[in-house]
N, C-alpha and C positions, 0 to 999 in steps of 0.2 A: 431376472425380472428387473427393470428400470425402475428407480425410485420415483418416480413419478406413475408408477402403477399401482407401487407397494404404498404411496402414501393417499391414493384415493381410495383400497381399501382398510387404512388405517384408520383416515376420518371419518368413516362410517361406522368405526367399532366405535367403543365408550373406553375411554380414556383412563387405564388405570390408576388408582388414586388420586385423579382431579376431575372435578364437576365438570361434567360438558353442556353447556347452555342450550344443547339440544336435547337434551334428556337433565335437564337440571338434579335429579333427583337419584338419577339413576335407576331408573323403575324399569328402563324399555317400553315407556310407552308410547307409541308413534306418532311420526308426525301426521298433520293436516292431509287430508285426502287433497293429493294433486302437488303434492309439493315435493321441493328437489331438493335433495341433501346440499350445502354450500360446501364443495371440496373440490373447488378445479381451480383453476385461474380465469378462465370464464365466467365462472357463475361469481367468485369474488370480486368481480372487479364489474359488475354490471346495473351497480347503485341500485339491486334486487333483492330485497327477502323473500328468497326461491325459497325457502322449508320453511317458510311463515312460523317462524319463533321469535318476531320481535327483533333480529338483528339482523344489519344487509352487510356483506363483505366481509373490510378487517372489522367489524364491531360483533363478527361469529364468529365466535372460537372452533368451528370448523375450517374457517379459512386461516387461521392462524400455522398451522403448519405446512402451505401451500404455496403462501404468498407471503413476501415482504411488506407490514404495514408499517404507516406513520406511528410515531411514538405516540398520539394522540388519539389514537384510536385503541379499544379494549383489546386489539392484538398488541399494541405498541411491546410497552414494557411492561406489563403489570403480569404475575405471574396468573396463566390460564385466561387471560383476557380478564383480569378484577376478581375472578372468581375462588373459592376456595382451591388449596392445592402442595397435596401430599408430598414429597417430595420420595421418589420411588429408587431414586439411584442417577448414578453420573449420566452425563452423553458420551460416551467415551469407545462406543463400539459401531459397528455397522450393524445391529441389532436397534441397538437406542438410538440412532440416528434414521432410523426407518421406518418409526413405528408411531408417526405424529403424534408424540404426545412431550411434552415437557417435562421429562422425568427430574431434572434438577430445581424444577421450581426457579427458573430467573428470568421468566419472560420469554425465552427466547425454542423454538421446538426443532429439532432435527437440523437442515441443513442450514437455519438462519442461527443456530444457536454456535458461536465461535471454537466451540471445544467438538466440535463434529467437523470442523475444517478438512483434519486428515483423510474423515471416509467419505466428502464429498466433493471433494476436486475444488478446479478454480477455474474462474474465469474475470481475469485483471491482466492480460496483456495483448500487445494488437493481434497476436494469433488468435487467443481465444475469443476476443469481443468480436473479431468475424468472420467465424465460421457457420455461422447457424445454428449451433447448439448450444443448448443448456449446462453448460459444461460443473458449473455447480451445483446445478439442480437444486435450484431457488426458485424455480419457475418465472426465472425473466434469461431472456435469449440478448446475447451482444451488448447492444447500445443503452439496449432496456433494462439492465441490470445495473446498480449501481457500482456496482464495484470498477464498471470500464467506463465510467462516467468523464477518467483526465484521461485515459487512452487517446492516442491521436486520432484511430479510425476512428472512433465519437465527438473528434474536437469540431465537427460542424462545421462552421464558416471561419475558423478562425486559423488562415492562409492569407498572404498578402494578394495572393491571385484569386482564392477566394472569394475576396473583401474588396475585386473591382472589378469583376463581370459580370454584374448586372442578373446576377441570379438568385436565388433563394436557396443554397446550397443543403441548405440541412431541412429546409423545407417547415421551417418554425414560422412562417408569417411575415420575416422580416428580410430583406435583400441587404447585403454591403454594407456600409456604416450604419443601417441603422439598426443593424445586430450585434446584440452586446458581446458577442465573440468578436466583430470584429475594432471595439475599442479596447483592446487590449495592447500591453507593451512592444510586443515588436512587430504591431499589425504597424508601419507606419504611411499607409493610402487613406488610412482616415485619422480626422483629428475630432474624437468623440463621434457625432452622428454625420458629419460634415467631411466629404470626401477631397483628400489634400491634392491630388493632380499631379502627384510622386510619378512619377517613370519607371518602369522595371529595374532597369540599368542602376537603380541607385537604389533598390530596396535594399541588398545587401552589405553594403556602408552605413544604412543608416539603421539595419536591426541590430548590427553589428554594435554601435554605439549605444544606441536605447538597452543592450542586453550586459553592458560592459559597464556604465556608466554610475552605478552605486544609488541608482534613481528610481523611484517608487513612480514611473512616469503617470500610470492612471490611476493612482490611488486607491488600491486593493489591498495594499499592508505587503505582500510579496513585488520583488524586482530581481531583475537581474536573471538569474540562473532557477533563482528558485521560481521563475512566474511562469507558468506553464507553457506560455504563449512562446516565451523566448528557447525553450525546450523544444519544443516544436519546430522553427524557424530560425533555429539559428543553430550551425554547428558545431560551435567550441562550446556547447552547453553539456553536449550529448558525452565525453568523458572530461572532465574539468580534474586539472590537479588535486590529489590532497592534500587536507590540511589537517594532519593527524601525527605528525611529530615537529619537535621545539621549533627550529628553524622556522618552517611553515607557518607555525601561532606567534613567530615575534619580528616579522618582516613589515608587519604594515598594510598585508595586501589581504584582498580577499582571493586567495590562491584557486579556493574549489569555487566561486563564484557562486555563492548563493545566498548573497547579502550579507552575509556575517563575515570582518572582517578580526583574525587573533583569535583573544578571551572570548568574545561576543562571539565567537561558532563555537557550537555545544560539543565537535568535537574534540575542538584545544583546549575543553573543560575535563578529558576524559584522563584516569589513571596514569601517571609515566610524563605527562606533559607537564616538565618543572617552570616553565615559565608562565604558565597560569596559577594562580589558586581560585577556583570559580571562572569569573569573568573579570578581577581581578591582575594585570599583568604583575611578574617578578620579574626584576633582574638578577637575570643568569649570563653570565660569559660564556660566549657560543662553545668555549673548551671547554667547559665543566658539565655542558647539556648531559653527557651522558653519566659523569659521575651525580647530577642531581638526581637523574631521570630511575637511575640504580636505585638509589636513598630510598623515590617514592616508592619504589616496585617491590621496598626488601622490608620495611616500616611494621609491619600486618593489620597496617590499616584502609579502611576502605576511602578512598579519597574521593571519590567521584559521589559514593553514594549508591551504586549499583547494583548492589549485595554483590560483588567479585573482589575479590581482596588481593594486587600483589599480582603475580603470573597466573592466577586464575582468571585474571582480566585480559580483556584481549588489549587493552590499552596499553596492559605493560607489552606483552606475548610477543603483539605483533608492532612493537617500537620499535626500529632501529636502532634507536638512541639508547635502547635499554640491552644490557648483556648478563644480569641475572638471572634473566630468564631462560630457560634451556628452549631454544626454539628453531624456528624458519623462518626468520622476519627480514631477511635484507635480499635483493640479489644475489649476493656472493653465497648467502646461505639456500641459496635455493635452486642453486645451480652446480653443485658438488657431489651431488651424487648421491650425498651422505642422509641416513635417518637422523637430524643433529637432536631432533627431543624426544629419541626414542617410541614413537607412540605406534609405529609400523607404517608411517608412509614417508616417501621422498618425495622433497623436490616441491614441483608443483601439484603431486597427487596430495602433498600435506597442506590443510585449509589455511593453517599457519602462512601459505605461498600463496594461493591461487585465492583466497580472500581477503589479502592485506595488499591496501591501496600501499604503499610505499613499496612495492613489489611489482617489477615492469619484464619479468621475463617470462611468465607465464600466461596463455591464453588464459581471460576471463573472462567474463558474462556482467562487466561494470557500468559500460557507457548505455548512454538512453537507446541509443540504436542495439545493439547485444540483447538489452533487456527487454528489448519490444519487436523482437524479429520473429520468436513463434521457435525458434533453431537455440539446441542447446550446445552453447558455442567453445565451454569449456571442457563438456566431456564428460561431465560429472552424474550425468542422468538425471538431471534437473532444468528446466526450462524457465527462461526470462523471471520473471518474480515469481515461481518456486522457486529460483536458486537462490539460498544464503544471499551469496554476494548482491543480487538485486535487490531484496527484500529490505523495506523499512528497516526490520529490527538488527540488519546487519550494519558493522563499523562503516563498513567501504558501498553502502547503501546506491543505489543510482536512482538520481529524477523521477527515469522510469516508474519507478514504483512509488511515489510519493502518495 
């Protein structure tokens, strides 16, 4: 059975251990003659109080486990819609994750609640934002879902060809420059709402520049690599060097190109990296990188802050620079053959290999393109931002998944 069956009729049952505003009481006693339970996407989203109880939409705690509401509304955040609420047990099963109700008490019910991630799929990369289906079963499809909202199939007009053919590409009201897609960083055929008379022949030189240039061009707080726009349109964005050992954090450059150039990127803040302390530069003699980077690694203190202490971090793990650590972190260690830390895999079947950016011999799933193609490119049985490697919370993270 689809969760989207199983949770129309969930909404209709009473919600154990929290008030439901359709039965405030819990009595079972029915609703208004003529009236329609609120538990679809339909009936939530149609500025209606179908079961005439005084609330229309997210402000019914029937629609709260259907639909995604604003935090401003009594679905938002408040646990059970404001209402009282027991707290009955985790989200942690395909059971409690299908049974619309908020069993942990945090606001948040089944597939919209984060700790139900695993038994409800995903839908955050160009494959899945369009295909037509519900793939998280949040009940919003592609575009419509927030989660594919920086996916490129959703990025609307914001194409340098987009943003001068006189069309309304995403169909918002607005044509070409005067769509705020396309005053973005490396749209360069408009200058704000005002169309610049650029030539194809010279868009590529010159996104190239705007994406390279260390310039906050339209004043969003993001440039360069990290600006979505330049992600999209420009191709040395899509795998950008790292900058996750010594050398990389004391050259002066922004290597991975995403504004932060040394200290100032959070990843030359991370464990094993002896030339930072925070954001802070040290001087360290490029021959001692590894007998410092050792030091941090062997110390049994947590540097970074991360709760990982030492070779429990991937900051040490997966350093080159670092050799206390029993691992697979360089080339040559990842191409020998050898299990060098023990843990039962080689090579680049070890994550140690195939999700450490300082690691150039194994297929991966790193650049924006890999992680937004739908194809899972490393083999791991994990696709674009379900793969570690793509995923935010990984070291070797890619755009893609931002």
């Amino acid at each position: 059975m689809r969760l989207g069956t199983i949770l129309l009729l969930a909404a209709a049952m009473t919600a154990v251990g929290c008030n439901d505003r359709n039965d405030p009481d819990d009595s079972g006693t029915p609703l208004p003659d003529g009236a329609t339970v609120e538990n679809t996407v339909d009936l939530c989203s149609n500025g209606t109080d179908d079961d005439g109880d005084g609330d229309a939409d997210c402000n019914d705690t029937g629609c709260c486990s259907v639909v995604t509401c604003d935090p401003s509304t009594a679905c938002g955040r408040m646990p059970d819609g404001g209402g009282d609420c027991t707290p009955s047990g985790a989200e942690d099963s395909v059971a409690a994750c299908t049974d619309g109700v908020d069993n942990d008490c945090n606001g948040f019910f089944d597939c919209r609640d984060f700790a139900c991630s695993a038994f409800c799929g995903a839908e955050n990369s160009n494959g899945t934002c369009n295909d037509g289906e519900d793939n998280d079963m949040d009940g919003f499809v592609d575009c419509d879902d927030r989660d594919c909202e920086e996916r490129i199939v959703c990025a609307g007009e914001a194409t340098n060809a987009n943003c001068s053919d006189g069309m309304d590409n995403d169909e918002d009201g607005m044509t070409d420059c005067m769509d705020e897609d396309c005053q973005a960083e490396a749209i360069v055929v408009c200058d704000g709402t005002t169309p610049t008379g650029v030539t194809e022949d010279m868009w590529a030189a010159m996104v190239m520049t705007r994406c390279t240039n260390g310039t906050d061009d339209n004043g969003n707080t993001r440039f360069d690599c990290g600006e979505f726009s330049c992600l999209w349109n420009y191709e040395g964005c899509e795998a950008p060097p790292a900058e996750r050992f010594n050398a990389a954090c004391a050259d002066g450059v922004d290597n991975d190109m995403d504004g932060f150039t040394d200290c100032e990127d959070p990843a030359c803040q991370a464990e094993g990296i002896a030339v930072c302390d925070g954001t802070t530069p040290v001087a360290v003699d490029p021959g001692d990188y590894g007998t410092a980077s050792d030091a941090e690694c062997s110390n049994s203190v947590n540097e970074d802050g991360n709760g990982f202490t030492d070779c429990m971090d991937f900051g040490c793990s997966q350093n080159p620079d670092v050799t206390v650590c029993p691992g697979e972190n360089s080339n040559e260690l990842c191409s020998d053959g050898m299990d060098n830390d023990d843990n039962g895999f080689t090579d680049c079947m070890d994550f140690g290999c195939s999700q450490n950016a300082a690691v150039t011999v194994c297929m991966t799933e790193r650049s924006y393109a890999a992680c937004s193609d739908g194809m899972d490119n490393d083999g791991n049985g994990f696709t674009d931002c379900d793969d570690f490697s793509c995923a935010p919370m990984s070291g070797s993270r890619s755009p893609a998944c931002f």
